[in-house]
C-alpha positions in Angstrom: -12.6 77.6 -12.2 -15.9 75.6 -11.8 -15.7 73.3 -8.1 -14.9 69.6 -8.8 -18.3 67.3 -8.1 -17.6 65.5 -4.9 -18.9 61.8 -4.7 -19.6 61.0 -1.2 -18.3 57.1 -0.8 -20.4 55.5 2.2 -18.6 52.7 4.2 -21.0 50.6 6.4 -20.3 48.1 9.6 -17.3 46.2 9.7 -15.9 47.5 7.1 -13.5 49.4 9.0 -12.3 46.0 10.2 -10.8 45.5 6.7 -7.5 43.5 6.2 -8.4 41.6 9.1 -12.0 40.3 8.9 -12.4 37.3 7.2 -9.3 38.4 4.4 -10.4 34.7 2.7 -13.6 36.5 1.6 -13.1 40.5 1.9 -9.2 40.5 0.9 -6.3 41.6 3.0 -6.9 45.6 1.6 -7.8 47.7 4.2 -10.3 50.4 3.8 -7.6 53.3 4.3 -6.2 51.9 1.1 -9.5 52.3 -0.6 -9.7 55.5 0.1 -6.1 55.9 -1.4 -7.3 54.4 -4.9 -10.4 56.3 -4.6 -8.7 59.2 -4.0 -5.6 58.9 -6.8 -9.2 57.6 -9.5 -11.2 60.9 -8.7 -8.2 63.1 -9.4 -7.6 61.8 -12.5 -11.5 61.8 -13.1 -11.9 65.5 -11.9 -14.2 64.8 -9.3 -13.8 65.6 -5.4 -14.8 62.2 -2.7 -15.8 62.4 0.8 -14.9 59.2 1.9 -16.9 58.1 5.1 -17.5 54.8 7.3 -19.7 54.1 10.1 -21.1 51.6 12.2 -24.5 53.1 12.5 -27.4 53.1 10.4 -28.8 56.2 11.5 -25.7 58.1 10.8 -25.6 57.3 7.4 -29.0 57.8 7.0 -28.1 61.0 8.0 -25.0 61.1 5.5 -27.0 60.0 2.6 -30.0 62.9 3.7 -27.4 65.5 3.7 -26.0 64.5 0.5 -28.9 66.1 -1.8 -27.6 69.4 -1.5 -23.9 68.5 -0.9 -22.6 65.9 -3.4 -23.3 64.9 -7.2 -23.6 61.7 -6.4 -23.3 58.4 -4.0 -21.2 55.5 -3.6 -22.0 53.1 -0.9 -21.1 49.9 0.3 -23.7 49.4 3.2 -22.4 46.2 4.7 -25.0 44.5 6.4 -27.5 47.1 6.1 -27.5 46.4 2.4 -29.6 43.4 3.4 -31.5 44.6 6.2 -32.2 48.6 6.2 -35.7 50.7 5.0 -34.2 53.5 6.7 -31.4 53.5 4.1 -33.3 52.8 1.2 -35.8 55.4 1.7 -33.1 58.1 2.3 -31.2 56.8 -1.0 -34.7 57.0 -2.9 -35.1 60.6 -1.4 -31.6 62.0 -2.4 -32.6 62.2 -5.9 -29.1 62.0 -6.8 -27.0 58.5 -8.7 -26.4 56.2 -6.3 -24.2 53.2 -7.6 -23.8 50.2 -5.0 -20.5 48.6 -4.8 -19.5 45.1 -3.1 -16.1 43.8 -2.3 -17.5 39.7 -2.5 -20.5 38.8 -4.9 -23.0 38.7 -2.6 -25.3 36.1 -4.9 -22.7 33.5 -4.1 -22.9 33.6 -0.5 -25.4 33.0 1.9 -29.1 33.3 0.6 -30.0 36.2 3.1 -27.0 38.3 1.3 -28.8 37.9 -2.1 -31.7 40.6 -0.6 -30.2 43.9 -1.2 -32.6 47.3 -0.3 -29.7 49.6 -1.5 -29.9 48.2 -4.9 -33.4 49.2 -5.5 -32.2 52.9 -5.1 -29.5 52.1 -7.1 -28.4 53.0 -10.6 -26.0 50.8 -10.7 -24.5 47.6 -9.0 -20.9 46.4 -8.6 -20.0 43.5 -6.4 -17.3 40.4 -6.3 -14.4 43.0 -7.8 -13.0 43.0 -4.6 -11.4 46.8 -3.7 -11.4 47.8 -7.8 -15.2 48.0 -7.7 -15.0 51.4 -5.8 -12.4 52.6 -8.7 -14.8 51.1 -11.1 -17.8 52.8 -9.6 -16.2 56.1 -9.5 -15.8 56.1 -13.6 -19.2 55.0 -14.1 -20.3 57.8 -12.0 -17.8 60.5 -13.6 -19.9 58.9 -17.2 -23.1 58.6 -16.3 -25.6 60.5 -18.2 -27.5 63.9 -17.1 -31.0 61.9 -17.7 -29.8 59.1 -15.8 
């Protein structure tokens, strides 16, 4: 039997904070139960997730570097570092693998700053403002997207 493709679902600053930080914008889900959904949706999509989330841009540069060889493909939600972060860009453009950003707000109906995203340029996709059912919906459109992406 053939290994299931594991997605590797980035988490970025704050985010571990979750059902606490500011639950009028970001909900009152915590991240552990995102990782529940994710992980009920990839078993009924056949695919594997290695669910991760960090404070540090360098570590998930290093995440996202390591993911060429490891994973079929990347989900991330980068936080702030969506808005602010080369480093991550770059080592998204290098993993030559599908990349789909995800948002729990829409970020282009809060402050102008958030409307600047370096992820998305590495991105094959973009989901935002579906609060936690974006990651679900990120993990089907990876499980479908097409070899010649």
């Amino acid at each position: 039997m053939a290994a299931k493709p594991i997605i590797l679902i980035l988490n970025g600053p704050n985010l571990n904070l979750l059902g606490t930080r500011e639950p009028e914008i970001y909900g009152t889900t915590t991240l552990d139960a995102i990782q529940e959904e994710c992980e009920e949706a990839a078993e009924e999509l056949g695919l594997g997730i290695d669910f991760r989330q960090t404070n540090h841009e360098g570590e998930m540069v290093e995440w996202i570097q390591q993911a060429h060889d490891r994973n079929a493909g990347i989900i991330i939600n980068a936080g702030a570092h969506t808005h602010t972060s080369i480093a991550i860009l770059d080592a998204l453009k290098a993993s030559r693998i599908p990349v789909i950003e995800v948002h729990l707000s829409n970020i282009f109906r809060r402050e102008e700053f958030r409307h600047t995203s370096y992820v998305s340029q590495a991105a094959d996709g973009v989901i935002c403002g579906l609060g936690p059912a974006g990651y679900v919906l990120a993990l089907e459109a990876m499980a479908n997207l097409p070899e010649d992406r």
